[in-house]
C-alpha positions as CSV (number, residue, x, y, z in Angstrom):
1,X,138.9,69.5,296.1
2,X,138.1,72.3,293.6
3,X,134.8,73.6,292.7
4,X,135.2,72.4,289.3
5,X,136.2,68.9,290.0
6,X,133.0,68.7,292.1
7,X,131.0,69.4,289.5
8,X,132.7,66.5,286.9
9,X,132.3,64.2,289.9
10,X,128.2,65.1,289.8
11,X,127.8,64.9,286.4
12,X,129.4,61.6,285.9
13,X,126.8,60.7,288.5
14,X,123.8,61.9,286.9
15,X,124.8,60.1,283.5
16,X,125.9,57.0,285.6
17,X,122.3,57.1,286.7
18,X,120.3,57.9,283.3
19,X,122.3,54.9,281.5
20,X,120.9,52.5,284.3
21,X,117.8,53.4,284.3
22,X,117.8,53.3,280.5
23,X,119.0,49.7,280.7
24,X,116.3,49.4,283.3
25,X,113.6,50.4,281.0
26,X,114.6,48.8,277.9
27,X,114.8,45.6,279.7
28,X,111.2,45.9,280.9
29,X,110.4,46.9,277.2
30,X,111.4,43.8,276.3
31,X,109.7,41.8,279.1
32,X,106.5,43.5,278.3
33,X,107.1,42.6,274.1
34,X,107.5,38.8,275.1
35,X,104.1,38.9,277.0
36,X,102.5,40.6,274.7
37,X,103.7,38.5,271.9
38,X,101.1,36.0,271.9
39,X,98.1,34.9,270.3
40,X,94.8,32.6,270.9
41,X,92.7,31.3,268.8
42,X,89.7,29.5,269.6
43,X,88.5,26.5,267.3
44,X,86.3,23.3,267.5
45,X,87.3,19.4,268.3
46,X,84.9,16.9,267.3
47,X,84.5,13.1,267.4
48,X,82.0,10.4,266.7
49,X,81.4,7.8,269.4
50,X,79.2,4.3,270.4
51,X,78.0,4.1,273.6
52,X,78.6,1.1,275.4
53,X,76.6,1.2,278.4
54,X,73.0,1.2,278.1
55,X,70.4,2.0,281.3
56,X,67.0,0.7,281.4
57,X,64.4,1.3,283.8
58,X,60.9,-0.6,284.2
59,X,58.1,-1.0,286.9
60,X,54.8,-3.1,287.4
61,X,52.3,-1.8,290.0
62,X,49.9,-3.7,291.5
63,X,45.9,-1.9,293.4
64,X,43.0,-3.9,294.7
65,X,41.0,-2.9,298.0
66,X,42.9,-4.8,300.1
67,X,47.2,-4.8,300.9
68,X,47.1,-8.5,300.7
69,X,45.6,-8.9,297.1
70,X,47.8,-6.3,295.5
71,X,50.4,-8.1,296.9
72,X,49.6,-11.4,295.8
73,X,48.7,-9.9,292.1
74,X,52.5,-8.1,292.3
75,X,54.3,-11.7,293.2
76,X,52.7,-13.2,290.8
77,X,53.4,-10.2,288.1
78,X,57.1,-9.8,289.6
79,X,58.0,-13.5,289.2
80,X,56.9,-13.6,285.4
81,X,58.9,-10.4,284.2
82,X,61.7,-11.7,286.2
83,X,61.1,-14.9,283.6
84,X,60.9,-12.8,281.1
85,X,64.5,-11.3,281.6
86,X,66.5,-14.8,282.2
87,X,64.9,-16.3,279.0
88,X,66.0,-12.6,277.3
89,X,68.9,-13.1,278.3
90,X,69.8,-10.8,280.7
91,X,72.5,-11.7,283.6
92,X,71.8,-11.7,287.0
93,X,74.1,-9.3,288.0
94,X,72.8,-7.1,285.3
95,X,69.3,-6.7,287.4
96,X,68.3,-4.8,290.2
97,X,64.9,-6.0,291.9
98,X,64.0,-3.0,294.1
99,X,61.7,-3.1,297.1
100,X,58.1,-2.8,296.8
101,X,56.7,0.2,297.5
102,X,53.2,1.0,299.1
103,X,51.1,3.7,298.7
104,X,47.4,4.1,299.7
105,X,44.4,5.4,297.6
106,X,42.0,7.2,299.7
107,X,38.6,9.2,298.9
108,X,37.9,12.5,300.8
109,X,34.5,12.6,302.2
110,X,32.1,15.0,300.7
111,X,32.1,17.5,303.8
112,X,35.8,17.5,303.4
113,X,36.8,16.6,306.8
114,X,38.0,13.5,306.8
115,X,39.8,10.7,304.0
116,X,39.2,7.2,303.8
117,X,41.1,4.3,302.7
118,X,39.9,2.7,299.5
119,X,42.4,0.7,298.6
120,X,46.3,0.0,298.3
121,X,49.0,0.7,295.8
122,X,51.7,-2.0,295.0
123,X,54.6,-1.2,293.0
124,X,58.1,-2.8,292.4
125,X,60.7,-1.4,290.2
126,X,63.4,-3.3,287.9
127,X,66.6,-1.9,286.9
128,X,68.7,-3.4,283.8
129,X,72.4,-1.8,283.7
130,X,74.2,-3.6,281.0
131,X,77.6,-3.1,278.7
132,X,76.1,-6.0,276.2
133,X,73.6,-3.6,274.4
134,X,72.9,-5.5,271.2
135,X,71.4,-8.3,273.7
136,X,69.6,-5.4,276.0
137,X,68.0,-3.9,273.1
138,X,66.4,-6.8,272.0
139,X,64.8,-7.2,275.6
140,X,63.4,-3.7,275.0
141,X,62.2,-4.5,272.0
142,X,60.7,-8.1,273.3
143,X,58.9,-6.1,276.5
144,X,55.8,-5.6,274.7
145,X,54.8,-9.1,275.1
146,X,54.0,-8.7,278.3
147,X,51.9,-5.7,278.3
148,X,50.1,-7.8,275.4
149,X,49.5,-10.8,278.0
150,X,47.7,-8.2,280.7
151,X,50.5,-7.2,282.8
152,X,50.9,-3.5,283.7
153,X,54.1,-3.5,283.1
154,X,55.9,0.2,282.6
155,X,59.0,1.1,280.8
156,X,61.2,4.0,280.7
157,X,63.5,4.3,277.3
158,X,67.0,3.4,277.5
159,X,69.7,5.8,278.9
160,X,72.4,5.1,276.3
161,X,76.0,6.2,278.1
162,X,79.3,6.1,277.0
163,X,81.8,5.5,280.1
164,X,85.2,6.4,278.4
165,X,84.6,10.5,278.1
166,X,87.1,11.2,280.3
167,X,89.6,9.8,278.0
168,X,88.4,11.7,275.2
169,X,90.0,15.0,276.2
170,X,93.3,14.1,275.8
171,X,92.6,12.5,272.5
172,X,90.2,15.1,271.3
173,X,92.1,17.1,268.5
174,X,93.2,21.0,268.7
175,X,94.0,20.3,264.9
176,X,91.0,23.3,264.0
177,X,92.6,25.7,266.0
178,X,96.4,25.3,265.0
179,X,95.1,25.6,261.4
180,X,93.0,28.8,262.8
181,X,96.3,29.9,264.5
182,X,98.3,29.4,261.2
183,X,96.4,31.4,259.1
184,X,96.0,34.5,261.5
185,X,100.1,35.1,261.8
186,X,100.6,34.5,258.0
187,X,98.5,37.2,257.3
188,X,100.2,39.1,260.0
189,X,103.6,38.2,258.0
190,X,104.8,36.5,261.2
191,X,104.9,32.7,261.9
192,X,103.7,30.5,265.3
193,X,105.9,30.0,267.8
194,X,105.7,27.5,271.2
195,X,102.3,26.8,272.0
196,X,101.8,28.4,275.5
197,X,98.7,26.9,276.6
198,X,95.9,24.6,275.4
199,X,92.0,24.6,276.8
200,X,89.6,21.9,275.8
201,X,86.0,23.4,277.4
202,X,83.1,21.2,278.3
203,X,81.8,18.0,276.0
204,X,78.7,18.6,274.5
205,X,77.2,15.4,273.4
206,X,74.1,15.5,271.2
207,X,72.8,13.3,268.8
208,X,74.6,13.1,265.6
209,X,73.8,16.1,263.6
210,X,72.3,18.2,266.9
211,X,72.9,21.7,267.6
212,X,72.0,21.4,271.5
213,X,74.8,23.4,273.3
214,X,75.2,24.0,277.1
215,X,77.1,26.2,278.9
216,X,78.3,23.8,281.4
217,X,77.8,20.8,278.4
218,X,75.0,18.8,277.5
219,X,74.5,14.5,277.6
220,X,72.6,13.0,275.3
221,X,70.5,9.4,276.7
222,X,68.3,8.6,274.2
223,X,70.5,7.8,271.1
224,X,73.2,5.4,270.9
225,X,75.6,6.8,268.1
226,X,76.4,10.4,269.8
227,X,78.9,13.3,268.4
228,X,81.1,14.9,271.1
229,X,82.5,18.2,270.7
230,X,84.4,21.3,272.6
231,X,85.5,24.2,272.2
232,X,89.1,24.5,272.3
233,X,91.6,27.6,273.2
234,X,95.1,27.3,272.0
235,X,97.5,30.3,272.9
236,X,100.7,30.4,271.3
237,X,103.7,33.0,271.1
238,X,104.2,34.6,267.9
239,X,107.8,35.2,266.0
């Protein structure tokens, strides 16, 4: 083979070569436009909701000098707020009587050294977890009879829940951030194409008209009509 022909035969080579690898590149060109092509836009999903669980915790303690009065005196206060719920209305199976529990009030001598027992601590708790909260409410509201009629009877406010969040997040609209979406490619002169992803972030539920935020969300126990919001991410490619 001559010279010559050798050198055709290389040179058909070398183009060979730069022609693949410029297929090469413009196809990783093109790769690299279609991940690129995207865009996210973050908006806000809100809803109004009404709980329908409601929490309430209560308590009655009982002292005297002796283990065996403040018991009596707690037996006796225990079976009248235990009236007081049946005739209010609340179920059985709504209540939880907890175990009494015992604590003892002692007096440190004036040198320090030693404590003595002076007397004894009764206290018993009640628990009311109920889905009928109209009927609940009233029983909050009723309570203060029996603070009225001498019993030291102790309530906590109601813890207000609402046990259908989870479903929410499906159902929780993206509709801010698709209009957000919209209006960034028009400017852009392009238009939205398949929506990529969708992120809902944590629920924040506040009182109605609240600003309370949390990184990892907030609850709200205290009101009964709540707002629940997130933030939501929607990514979407771009034509």
């Amino acid at each position: 083979m001559t010279s010559s022909r050798l050198w055709q035969l290389a040179g058909l080579a070398l183009v060979a070569a730069a022609f693949a690898y410029g297929l090469h590149a413009v196809g990783n060109g093109i790769r690299a436009r279609d991940a690129r092509d995207v865009v996210t836009v973050t908006g806000s999903a809100k809803r109004s909701i009404s709980s329908d669980y409601v929490i309430w915790d209560t308590s009655v303690a009982a002292q005297d000098a002796s283990p065996a009065a403040a018991a009596a005196k707690l037996a006796k206060w225990t079976q009248t707020i235990r009236e007081f719920f049946s005739n209010e209305g609340v179920h059985a199976d709504e209540l939880v009587v907890a175990p009494i529990t015992t604590d003892t009030i002692t007096q440190t001598n004036n040198n320090g050294s030693s404590a003595q027992v002076t007397g004894y601590n009764l206290t018993r708790s009640f628990e009311v977890r109920s889905s009928r909260i109209d009927e609940i409410q009233k029983a909050i509201e009723d309570s203060s009879r029996l603070v009225g009629n001498g019993i030291p009877f102790t309530a906590q406010p109601p813890q207000f829940i609402y046990t259908k969040l989870p479903d929410l997040r499906p159902a929780l609209s993206a509709e801010d951030a698709i209009n957000r979406a919209k209006t960034v490619v028009g400017i852009a002169g392009q238009h939205l194409g398949k929506l990529r992803s969708i992120d809902v972030g944590p629920f924040q539920v506040t009182a109605p008209g609240s600003t309370q935020t949390g990184d990892y969300g907030s609850y709200d126990t205290p009101t009964r009509q709540k707002d629940v919001t997130s933030v939501v991410n929607v990514t979407f490619s771009v034509g």
